[in-house]
Backbone atoms as SQL, in Angstrom:
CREATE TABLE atoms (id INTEGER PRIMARY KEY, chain TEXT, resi INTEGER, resn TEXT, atom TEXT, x REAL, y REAL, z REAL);
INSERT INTO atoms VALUES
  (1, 'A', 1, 'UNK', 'N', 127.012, 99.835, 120.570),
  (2, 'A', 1, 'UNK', 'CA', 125.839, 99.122, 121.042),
  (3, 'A', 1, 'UNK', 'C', 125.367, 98.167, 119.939),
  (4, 'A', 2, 'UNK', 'N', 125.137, 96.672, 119.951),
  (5, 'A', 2, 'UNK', 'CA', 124.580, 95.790, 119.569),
  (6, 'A', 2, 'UNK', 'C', 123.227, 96.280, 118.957),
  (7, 'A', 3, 'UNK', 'N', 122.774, 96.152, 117.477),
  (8, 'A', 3, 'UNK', 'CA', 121.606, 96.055, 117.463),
  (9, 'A', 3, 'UNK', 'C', 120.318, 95.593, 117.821),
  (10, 'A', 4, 'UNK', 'N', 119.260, 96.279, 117.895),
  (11, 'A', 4, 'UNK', 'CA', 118.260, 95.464, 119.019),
  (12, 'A', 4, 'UNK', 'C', 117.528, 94.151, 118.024),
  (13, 'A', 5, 'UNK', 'N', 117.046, 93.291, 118.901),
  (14, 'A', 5, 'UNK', 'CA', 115.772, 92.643, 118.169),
  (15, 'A', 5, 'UNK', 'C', 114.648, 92.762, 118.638),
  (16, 'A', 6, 'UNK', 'N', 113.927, 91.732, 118.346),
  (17, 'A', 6, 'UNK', 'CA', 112.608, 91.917, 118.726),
  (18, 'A', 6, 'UNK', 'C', 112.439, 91.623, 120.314),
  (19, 'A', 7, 'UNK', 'N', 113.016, 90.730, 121.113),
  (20, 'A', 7, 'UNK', 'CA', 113.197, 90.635, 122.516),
  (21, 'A', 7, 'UNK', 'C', 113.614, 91.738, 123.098),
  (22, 'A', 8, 'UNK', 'N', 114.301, 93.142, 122.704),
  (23, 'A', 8, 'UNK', 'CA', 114.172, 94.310, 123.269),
  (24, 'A', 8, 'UNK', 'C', 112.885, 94.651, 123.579),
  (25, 'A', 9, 'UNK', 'N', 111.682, 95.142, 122.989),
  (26, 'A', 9, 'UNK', 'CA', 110.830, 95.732, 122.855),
  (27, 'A', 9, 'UNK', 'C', 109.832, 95.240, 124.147),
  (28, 'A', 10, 'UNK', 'N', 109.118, 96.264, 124.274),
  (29, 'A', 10, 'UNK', 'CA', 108.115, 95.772, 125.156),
  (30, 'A', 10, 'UNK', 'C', 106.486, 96.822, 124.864),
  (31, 'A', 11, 'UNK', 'N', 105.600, 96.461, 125.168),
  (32, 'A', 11, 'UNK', 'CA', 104.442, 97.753, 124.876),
  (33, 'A', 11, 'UNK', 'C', 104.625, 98.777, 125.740),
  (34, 'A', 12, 'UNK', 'N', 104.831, 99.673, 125.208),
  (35, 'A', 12, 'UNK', 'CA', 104.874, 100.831, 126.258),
  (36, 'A', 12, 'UNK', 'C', 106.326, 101.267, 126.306),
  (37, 'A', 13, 'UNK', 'N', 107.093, 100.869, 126.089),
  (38, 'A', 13, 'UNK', 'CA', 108.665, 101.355, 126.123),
  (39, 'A', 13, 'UNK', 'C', 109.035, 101.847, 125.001),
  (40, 'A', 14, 'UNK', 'N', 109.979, 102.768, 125.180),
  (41, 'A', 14, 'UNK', 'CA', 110.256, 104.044, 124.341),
  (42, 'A', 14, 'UNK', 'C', 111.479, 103.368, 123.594),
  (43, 'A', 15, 'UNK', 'N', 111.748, 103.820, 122.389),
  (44, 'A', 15, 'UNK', 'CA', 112.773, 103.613, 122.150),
  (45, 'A', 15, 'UNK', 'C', 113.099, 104.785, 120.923),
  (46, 'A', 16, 'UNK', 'N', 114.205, 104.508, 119.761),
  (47, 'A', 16, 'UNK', 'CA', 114.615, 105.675, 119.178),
  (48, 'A', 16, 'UNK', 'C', 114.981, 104.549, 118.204),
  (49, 'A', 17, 'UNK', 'N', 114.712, 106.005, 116.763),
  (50, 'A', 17, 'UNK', 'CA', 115.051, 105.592, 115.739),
  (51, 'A', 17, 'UNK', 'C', 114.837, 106.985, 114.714),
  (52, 'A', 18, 'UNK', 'N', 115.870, 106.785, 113.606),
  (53, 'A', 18, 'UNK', 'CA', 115.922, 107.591, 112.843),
  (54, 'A', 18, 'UNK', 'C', 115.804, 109.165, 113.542),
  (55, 'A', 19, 'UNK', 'N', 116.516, 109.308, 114.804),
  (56, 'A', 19, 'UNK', 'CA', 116.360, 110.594, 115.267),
  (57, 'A', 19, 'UNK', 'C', 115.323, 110.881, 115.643),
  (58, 'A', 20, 'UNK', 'N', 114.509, 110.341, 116.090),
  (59, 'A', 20, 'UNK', 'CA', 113.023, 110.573, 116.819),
  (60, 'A', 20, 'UNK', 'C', 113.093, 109.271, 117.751),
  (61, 'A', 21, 'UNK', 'N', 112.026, 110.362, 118.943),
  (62, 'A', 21, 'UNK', 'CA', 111.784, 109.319, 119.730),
  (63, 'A', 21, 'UNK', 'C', 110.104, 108.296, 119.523),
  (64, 'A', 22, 'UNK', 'N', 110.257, 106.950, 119.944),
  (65, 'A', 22, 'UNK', 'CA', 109.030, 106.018, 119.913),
  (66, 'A', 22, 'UNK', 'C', 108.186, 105.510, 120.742),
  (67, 'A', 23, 'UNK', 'N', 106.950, 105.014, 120.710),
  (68, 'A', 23, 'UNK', 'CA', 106.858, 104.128, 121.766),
  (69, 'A', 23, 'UNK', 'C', 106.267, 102.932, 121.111),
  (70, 'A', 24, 'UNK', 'N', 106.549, 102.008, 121.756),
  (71, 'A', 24, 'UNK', 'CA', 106.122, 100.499, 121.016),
  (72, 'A', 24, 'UNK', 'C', 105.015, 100.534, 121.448),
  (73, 'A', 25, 'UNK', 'N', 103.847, 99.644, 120.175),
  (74, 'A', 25, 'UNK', 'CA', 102.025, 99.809, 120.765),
  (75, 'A', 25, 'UNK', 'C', 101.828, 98.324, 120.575),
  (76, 'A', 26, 'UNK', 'N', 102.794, 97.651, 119.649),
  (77, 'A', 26, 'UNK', 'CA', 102.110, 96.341, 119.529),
  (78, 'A', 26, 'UNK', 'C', 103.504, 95.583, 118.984),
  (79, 'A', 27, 'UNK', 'N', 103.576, 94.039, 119.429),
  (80, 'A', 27, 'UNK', 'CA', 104.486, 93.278, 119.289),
  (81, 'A', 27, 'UNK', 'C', 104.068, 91.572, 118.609),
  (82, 'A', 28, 'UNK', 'N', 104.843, 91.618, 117.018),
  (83, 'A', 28, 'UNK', 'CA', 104.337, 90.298, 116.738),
  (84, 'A', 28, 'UNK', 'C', 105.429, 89.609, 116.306),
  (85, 'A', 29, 'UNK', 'N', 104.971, 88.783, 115.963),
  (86, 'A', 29, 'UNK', 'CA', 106.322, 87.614, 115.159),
  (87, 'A', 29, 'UNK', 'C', 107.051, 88.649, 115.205),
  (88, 'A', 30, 'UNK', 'N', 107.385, 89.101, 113.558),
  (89, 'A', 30, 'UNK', 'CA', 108.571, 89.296, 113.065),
  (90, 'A', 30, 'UNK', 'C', 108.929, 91.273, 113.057),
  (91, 'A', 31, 'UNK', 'N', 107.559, 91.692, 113.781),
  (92, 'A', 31, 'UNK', 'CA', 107.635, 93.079, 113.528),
  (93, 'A', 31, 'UNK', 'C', 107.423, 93.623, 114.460),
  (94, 'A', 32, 'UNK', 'N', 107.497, 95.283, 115.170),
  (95, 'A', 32, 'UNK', 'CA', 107.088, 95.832, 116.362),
  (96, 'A', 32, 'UNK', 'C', 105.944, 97.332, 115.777),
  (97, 'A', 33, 'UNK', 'N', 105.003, 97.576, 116.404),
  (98, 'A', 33, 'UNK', 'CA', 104.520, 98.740, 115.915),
  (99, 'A', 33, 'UNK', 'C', 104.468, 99.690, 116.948),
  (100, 'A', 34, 'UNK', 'N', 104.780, 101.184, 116.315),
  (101, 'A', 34, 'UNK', 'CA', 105.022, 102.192, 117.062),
  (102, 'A', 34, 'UNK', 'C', 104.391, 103.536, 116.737),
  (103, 'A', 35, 'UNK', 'N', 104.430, 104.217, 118.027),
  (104, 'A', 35, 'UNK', 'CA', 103.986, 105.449, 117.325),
  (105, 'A', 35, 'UNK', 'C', 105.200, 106.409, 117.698),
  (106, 'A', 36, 'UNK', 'N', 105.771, 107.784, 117.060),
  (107, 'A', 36, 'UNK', 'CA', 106.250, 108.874, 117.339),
  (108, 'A', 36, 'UNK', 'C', 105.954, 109.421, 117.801),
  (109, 'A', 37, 'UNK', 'N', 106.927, 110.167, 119.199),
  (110, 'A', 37, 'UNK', 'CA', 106.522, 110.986, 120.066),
  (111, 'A', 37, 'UNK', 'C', 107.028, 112.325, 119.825),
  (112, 'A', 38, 'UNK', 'N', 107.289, 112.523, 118.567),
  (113, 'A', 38, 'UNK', 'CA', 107.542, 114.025, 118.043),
  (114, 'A', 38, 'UNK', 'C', 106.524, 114.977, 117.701),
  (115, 'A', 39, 'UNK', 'N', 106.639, 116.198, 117.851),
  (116, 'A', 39, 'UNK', 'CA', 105.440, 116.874, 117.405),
  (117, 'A', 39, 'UNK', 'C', 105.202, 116.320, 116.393),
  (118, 'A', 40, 'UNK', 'N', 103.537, 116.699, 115.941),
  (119, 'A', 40, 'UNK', 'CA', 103.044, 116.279, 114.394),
  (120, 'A', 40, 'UNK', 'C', 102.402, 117.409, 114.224),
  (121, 'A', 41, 'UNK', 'N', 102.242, 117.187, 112.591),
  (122, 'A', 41, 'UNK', 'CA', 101.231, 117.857, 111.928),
  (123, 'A', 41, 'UNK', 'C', 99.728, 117.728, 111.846),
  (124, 'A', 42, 'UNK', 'N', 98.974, 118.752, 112.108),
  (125, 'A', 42, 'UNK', 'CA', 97.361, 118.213, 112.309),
  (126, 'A', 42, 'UNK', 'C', 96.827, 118.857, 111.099),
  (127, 'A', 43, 'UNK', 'N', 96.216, 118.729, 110.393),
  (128, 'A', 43, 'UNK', 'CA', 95.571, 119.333, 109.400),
  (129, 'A', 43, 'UNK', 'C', 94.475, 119.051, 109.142),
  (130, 'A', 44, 'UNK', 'N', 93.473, 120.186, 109.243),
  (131, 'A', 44, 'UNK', 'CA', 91.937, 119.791, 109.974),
  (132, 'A', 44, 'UNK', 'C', 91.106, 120.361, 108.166),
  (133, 'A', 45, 'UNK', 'N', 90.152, 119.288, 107.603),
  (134, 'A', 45, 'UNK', 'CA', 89.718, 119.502, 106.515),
  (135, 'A', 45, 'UNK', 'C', 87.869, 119.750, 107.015),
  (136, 'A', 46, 'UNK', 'N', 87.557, 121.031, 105.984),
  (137, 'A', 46, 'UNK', 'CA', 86.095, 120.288, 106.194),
  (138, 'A', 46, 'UNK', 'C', 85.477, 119.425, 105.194),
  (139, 'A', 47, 'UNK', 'N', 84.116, 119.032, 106.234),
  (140, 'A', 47, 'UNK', 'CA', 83.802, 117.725, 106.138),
  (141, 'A', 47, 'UNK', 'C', 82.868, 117.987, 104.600),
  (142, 'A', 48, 'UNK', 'N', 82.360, 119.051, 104.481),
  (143, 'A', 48, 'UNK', 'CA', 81.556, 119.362, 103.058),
  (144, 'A', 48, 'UNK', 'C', 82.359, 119.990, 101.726),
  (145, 'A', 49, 'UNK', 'N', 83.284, 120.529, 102.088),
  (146, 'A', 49, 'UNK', 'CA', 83.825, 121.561, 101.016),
  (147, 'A', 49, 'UNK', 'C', 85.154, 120.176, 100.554),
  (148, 'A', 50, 'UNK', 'N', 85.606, 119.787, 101.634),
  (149, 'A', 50, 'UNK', 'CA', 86.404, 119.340, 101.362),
  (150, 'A', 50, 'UNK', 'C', 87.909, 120.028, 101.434),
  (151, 'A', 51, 'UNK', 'N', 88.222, 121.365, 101.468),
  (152, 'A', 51, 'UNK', 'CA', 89.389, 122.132, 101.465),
  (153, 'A', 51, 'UNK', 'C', 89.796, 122.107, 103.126),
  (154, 'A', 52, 'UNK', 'N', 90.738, 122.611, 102.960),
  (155, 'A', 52, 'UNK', 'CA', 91.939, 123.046, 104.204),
  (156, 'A', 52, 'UNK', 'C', 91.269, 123.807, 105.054),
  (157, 'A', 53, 'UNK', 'N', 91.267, 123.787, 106.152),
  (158, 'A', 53, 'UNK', 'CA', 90.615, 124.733, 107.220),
  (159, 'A', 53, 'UNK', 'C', 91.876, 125.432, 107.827),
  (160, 'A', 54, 'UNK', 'N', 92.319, 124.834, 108.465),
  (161, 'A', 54, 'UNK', 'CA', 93.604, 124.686, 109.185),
  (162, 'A', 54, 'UNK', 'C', 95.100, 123.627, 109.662),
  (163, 'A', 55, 'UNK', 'N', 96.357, 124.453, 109.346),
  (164, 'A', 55, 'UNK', 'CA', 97.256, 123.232, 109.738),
  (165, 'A', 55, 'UNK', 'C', 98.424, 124.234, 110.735),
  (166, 'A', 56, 'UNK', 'N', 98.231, 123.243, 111.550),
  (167, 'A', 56, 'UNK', 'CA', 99.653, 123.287, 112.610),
  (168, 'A', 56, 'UNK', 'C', 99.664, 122.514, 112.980),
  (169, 'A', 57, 'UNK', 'N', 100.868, 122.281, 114.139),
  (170, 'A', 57, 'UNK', 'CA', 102.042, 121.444, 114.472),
  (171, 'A', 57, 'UNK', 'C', 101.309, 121.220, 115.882),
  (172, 'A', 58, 'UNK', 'N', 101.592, 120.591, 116.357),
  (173, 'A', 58, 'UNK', 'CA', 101.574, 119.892, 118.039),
  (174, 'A', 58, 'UNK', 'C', 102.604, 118.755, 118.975),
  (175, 'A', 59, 'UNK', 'N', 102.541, 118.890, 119.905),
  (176, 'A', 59, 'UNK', 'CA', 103.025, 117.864, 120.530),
  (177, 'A', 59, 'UNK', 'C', 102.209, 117.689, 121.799),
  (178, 'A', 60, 'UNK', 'N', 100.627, 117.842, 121.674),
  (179, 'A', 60, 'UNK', 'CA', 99.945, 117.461, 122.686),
  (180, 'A', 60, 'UNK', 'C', 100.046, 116.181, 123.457),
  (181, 'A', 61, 'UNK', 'N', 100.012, 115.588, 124.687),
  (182, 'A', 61, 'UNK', 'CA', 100.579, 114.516, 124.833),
  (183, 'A', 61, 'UNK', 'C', 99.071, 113.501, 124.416),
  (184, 'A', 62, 'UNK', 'N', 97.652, 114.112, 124.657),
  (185, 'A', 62, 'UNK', 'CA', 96.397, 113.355, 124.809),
  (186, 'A', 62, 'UNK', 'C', 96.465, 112.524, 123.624),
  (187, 'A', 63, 'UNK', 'N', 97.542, 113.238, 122.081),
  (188, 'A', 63, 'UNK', 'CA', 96.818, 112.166, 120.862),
  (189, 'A', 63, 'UNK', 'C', 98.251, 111.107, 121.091),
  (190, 'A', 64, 'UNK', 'N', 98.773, 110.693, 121.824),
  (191, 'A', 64, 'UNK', 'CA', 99.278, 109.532, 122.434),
  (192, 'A', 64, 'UNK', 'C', 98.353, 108.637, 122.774),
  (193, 'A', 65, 'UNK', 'N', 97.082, 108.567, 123.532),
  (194, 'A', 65, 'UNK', 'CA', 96.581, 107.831, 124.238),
  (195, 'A', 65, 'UNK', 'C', 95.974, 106.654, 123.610),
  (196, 'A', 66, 'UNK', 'N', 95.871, 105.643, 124.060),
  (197, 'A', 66, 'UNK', 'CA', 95.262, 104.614, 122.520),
  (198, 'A', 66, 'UNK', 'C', 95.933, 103.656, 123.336),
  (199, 'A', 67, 'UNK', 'N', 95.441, 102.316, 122.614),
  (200, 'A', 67, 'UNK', 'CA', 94.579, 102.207, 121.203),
  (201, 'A', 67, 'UNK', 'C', 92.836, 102.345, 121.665),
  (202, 'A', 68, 'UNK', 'N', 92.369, 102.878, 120.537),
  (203, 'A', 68, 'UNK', 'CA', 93.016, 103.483, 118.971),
  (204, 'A', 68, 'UNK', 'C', 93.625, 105.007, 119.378),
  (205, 'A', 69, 'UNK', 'N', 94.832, 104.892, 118.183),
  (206, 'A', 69, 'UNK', 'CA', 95.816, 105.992, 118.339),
  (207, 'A', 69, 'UNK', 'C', 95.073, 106.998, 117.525),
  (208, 'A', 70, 'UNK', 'N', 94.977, 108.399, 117.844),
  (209, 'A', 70, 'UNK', 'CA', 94.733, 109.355, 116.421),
  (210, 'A', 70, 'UNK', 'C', 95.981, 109.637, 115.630),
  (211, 'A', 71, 'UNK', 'N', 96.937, 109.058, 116.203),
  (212, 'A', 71, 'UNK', 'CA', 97.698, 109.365, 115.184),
  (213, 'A', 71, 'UNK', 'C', 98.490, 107.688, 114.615),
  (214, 'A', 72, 'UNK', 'N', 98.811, 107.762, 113.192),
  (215, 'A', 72, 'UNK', 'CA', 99.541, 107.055, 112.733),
  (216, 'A', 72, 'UNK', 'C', 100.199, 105.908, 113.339),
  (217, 'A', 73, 'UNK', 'N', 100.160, 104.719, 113.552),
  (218, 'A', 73, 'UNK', 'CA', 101.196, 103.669, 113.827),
  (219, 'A', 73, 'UNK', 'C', 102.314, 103.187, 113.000),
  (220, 'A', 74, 'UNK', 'N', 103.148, 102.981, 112.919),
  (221, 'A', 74, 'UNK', 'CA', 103.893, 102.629, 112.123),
  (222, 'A', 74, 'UNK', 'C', 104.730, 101.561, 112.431),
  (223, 'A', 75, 'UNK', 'N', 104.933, 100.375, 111.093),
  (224, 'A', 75, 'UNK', 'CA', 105.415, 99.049, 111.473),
  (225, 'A', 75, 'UNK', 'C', 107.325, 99.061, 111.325),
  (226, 'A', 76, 'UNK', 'N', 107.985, 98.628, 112.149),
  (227, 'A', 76, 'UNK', 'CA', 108.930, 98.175, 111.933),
  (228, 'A', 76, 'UNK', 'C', 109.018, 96.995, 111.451),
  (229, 'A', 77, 'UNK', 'N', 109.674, 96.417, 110.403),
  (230, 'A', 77, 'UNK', 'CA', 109.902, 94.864, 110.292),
  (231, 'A', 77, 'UNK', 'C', 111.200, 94.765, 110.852),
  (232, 'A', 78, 'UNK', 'N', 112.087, 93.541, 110.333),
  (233, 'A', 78, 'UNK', 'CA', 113.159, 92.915, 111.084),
  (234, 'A', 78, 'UNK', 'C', 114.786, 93.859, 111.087),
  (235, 'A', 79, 'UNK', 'N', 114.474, 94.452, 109.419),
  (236, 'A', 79, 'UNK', 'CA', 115.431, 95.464, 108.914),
  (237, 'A', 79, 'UNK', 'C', 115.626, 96.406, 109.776),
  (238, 'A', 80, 'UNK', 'N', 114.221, 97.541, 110.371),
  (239, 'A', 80, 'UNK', 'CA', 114.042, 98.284, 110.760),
  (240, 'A', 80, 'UNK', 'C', 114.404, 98.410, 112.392),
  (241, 'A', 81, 'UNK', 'N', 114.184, 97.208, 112.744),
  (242, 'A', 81, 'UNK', 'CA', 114.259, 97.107, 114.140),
  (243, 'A', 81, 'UNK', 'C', 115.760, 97.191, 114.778),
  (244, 'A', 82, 'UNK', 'N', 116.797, 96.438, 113.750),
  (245, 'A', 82, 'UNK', 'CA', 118.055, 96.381, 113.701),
  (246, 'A', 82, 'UNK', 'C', 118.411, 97.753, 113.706),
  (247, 'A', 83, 'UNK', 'N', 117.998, 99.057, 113.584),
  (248, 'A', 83, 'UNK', 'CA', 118.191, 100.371, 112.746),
  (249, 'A', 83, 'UNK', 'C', 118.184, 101.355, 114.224),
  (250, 'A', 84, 'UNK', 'N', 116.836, 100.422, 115.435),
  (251, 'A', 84, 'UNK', 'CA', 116.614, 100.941, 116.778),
  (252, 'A', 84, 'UNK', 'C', 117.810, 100.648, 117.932),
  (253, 'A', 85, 'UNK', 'N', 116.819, 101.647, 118.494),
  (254, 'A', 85, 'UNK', 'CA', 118.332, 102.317, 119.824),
  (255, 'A', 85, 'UNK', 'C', 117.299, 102.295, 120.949),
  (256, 'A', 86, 'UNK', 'N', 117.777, 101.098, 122.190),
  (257, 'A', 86, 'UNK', 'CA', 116.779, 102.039, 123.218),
  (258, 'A', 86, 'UNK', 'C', 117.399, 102.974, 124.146),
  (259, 'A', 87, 'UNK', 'N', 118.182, 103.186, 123.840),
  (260, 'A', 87, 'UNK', 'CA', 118.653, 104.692, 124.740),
  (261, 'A', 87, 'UNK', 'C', 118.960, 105.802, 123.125),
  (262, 'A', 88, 'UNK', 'N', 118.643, 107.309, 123.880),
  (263, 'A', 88, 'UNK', 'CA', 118.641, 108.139, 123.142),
  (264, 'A', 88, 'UNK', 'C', 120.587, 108.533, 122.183),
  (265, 'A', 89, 'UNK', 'N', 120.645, 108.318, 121.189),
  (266, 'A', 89, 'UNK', 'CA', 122.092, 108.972, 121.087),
  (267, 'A', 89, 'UNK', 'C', 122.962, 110.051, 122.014),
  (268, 'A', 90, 'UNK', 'N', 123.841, 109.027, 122.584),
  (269, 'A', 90, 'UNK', 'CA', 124.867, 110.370, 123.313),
  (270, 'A', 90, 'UNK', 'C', 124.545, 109.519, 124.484),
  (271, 'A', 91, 'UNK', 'N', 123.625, 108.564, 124.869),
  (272, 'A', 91, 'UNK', 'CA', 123.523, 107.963, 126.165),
  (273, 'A', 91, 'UNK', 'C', 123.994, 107.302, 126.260),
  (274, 'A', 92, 'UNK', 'N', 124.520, 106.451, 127.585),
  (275, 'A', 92, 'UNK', 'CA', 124.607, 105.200, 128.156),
  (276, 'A', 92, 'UNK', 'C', 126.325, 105.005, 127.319),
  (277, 'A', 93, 'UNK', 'N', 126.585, 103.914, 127.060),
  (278, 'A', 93, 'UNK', 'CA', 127.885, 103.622, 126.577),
  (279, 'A', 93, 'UNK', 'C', 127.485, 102.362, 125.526);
């Protein structure tokens, strides 16, 4: 499969990279931004002490919803994008 560019992408379409799956949130010139749809880590601090309360893992689907995302966006530039797959490994031909 041909590497993608930026004319792959669309908002809202999934794609893959580095073994995780994505979804594209925003599309500019030269870069695409995404978030991971893998579980994450939540790690809840309090607001006075400042220490650790609690940490675990999730894959709730609600902290998807956005913008604004609660979780992390992350930019692909031109390098990165070349690196994406929109079908999952093992798919399609």
């Amino acid at each position: 499969m041909p590497p993608c560019n930026i004319t792959n992408f669309q908002i809202g379409a999934e794609f893959w990279s580095g073994g995780k799956r994505w979804r594209c949130t925003d599309i500019g010139t030269r870069v695409i931004v995404a978030i991971s749809l893998e579980p994450h880590e939540v790690v809840e601090i309090d607001s006075h002490s400042g220490l650790e309360q609690r940490r675990y893992e999730t894959n709730d689907a609600s902290w998807y919803n956005g913008p604004p995302y609660p979780i992390v966006e992350h930019v692909f530039d031109e390098d990165g994008i070349e690196d994406c797959s929109m079908m999952a490994e093992g798919e399609g031909s």
